[in-house]
C-alpha positions as CSV (number, residue, x, y, z in Angstrom):
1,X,-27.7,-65.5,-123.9
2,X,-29.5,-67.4,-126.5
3,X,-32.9,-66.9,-128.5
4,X,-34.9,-67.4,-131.3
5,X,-37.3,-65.3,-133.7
6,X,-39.5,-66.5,-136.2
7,X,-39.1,-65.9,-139.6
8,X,-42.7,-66.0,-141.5
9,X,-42.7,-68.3,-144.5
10,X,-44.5,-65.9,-146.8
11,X,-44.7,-61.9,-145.3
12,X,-47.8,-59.6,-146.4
13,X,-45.8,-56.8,-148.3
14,X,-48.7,-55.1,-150.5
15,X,-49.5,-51.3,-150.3
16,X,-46.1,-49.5,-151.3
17,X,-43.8,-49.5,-154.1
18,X,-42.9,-53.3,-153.9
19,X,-46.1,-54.3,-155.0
20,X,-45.6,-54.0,-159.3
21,X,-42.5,-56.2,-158.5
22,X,-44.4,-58.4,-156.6
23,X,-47.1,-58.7,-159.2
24,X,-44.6,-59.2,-161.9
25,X,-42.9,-62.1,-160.2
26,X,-46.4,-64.0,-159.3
27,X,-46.8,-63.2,-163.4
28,X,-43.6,-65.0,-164.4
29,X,-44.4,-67.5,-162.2
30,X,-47.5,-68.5,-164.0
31,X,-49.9,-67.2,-161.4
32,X,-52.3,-65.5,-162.9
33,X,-53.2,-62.0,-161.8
34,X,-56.9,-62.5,-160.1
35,X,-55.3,-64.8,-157.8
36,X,-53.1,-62.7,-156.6
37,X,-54.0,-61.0,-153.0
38,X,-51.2,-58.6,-151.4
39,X,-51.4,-57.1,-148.1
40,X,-49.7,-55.5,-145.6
41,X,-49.5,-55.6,-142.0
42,X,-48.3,-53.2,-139.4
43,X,-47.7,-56.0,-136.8
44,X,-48.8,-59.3,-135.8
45,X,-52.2,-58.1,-133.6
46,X,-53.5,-56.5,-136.9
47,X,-54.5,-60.2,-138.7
48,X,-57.3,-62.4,-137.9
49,X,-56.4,-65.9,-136.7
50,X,-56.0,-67.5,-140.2
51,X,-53.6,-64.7,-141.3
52,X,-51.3,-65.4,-138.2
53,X,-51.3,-69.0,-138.8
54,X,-50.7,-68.7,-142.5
55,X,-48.0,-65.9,-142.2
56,X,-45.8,-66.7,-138.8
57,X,-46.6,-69.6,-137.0
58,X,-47.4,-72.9,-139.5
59,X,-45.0,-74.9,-138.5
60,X,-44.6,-76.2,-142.5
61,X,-44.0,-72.9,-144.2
62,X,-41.9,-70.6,-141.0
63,X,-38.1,-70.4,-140.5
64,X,-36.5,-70.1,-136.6
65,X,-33.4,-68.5,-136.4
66,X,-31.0,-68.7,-133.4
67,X,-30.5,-65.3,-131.5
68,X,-27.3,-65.0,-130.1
69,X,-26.7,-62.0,-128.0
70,X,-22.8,-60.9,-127.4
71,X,-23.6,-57.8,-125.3
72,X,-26.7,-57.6,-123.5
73,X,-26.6,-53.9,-122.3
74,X,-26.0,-52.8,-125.7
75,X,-28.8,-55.3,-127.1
76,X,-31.6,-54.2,-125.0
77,X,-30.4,-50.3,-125.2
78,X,-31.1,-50.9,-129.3
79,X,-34.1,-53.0,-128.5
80,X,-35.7,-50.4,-126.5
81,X,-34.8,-47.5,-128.8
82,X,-36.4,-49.1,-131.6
83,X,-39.3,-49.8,-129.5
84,X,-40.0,-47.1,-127.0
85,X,-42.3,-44.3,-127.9
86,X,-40.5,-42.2,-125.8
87,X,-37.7,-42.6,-128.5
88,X,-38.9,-41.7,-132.0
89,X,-36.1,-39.0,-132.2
90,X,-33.5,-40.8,-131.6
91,X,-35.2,-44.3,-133.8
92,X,-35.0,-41.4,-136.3
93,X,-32.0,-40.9,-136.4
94,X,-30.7,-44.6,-136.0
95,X,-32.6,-45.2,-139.0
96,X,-31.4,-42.7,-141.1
97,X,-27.7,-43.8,-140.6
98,X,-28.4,-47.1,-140.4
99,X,-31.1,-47.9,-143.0
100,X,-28.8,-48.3,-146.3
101,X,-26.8,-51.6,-144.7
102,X,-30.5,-53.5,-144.9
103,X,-30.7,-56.4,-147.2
104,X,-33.5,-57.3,-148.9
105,X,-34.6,-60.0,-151.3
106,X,-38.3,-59.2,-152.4
């Protein structure tokens, strides 16, 4: 079984402790500070029209990446763990054993 997902080209992140980093990286940059506009989203239904387009689906600034699912049971038993509200317990849990093998490059 094959996929895809978007990857947006520039992703709101403001509101939480990334945002001094964030704000020192526009500053070595050059950009200077009054340009500078973070924000965060929750999910994609949260932005206006211009934020969607700017963020996740301009076709010059988002990545695709191929999806390749090896076990599909498995996959959608994680999918819907992670997603079902009827699962915060165990999503809970899941993230707390599984939350320090996320990379991140902010």
């Amino acid at each position: 079984m094959h996929g895809g997902v978007g990857e947006p080209g520039r992703e709101p992140l403001g509101g939480s402790a990334l945002e001094p980093a964030l704000l020192d990286r526009a500053r070595d940059d050059g950009v200077k500070r009054e340009l500078v506009s973070i924000q965060r989203f929750k999910g994609l239904g949260e932005m206006n029209p211009g934020q969607l387009w700017e963020t996740a689906l301009n076709p010059d600034t988002r990545k695709l990446l191929q999806v390749r699912v090896e076990d599909r049971t498995k996959t959608f038993a994680l999918f819907n763990m992670l997603m079902s509200r009827k699962e915060a317990e165990k999503r809970c849990e899941w993230m707390e054993e599984n939350g320090s093998t996320v990379e991140a490059d902010v």
